[in-house]
N, C-alpha and C positions, 0 to 999 in steps of 0.2 A: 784284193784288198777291199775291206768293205769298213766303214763310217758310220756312225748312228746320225739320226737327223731328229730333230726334234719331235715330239708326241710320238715317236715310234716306239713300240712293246720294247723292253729290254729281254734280251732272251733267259732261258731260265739256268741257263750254265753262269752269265754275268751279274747274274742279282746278288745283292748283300747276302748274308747269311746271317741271322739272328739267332742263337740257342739261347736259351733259359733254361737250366734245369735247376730244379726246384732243392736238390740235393746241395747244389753249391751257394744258397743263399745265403745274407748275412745276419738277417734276421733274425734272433732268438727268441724263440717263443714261450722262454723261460720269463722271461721280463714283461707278458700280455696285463699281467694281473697289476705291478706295478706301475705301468704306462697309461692304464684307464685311468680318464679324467674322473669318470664318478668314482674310481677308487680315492682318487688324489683328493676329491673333495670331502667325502666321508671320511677320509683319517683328519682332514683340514678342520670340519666341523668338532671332528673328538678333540682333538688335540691344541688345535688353534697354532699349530706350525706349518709353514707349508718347506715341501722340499728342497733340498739347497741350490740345486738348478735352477728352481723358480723364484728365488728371492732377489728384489730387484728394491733399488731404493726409490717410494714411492716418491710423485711431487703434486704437491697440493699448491693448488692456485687459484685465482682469478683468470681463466684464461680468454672472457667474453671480446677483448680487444685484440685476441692473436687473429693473426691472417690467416685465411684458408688454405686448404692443400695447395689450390688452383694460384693465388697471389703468391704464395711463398717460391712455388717452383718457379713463376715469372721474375721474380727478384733473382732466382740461382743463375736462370736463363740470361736475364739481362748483363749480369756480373758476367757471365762466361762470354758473352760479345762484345761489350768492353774492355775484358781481357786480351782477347781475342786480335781486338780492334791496333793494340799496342805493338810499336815493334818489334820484330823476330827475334833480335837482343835482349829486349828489356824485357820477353818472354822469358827468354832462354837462361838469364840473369836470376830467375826466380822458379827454376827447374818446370817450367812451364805449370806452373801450379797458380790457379789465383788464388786461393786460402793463403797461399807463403804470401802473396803479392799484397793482399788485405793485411795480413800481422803484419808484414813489414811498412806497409802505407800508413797504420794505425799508431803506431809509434811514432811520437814525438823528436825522437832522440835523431831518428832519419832525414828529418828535415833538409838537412844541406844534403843528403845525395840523392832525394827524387829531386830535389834542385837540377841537380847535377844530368841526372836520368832524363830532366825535360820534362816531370810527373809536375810538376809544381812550380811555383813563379814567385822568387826573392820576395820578402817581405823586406819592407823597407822598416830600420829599428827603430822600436816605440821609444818616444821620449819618457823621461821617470817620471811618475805620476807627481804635479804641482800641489803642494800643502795647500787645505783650505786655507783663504785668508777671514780674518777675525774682521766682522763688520766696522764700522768706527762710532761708536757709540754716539749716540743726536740726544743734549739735552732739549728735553720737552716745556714748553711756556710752561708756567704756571697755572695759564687755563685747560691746556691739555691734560696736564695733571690733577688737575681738580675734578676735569670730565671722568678718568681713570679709576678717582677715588670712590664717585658717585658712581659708578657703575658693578 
């Protein structure tokens, strides 16, 4: 009985076996002349359509305030160990997805069950907002009133 051990040659009866043959490819070579970019761009430039594959709906922005690749991925990362951080239930409650966990946290309507989940802490109910009161009108002396006039 014999064992491989680490960095040792594999012999040539056990190696992988790799075929390629070029006869079974999937590739059509019928399709070279359509798939070139500079074909694609020269019918683009005649015509002013581009192919229906590549049409995409553009978006036009201000985008000088977005975060970089580098911040946004730390935003994904940080959500995912916060997630993460939550217990195995209240994972498990939300198919272990944090996007389901964000829409559902996002909603107003949930309120009493991340209550309920422990996500959130009772708000105690606002009183209804008190009508201005109407000042009480101050008759002015007569000098004050004269100064009013002359001004």
């Amino acid at each position: 009985m014999s064992y491989r051990v680490n960095y040792q040659p594999i012999p040539e009866a056990e190696r992988p076996k790799l075929k390629c043959d070029p006869k079974l490819g999937r590739t059509k070579s019928e399709f070279a002349h359509e798939c070139d970019i500079k074909n694609i761009m020269t019918r683009f430039e005649k015509t002013g359509v581009l192919p229906e594959l590549i049409k995409k709906n553009p978006v036009y922005g201000d985008f000088a305030e977005a975060p970089t690749y580098q911040e946004s991925l730390n935003t994904v990362l940080h959500a995912q160990e916060q997630f993460s951080a939550l217990p195995s239930k209240v994972r498990a409650r939300f198919g272990n997805d944090p996007q389901e966990f964000l829409t559902f946290a996002s909603d107003a309507s949930n309120a009493e069950e991340m209550v309920k989940l422990g996500l959130a802490v009772q708000r105690p109910p606002q009183a209804p907002p008190t009508p201005p009161q109407a000042k009480p009108k101050v008759k002015k002396s007569s000098a004050a009133a004269a100064e009013d006039k002359q001004a």
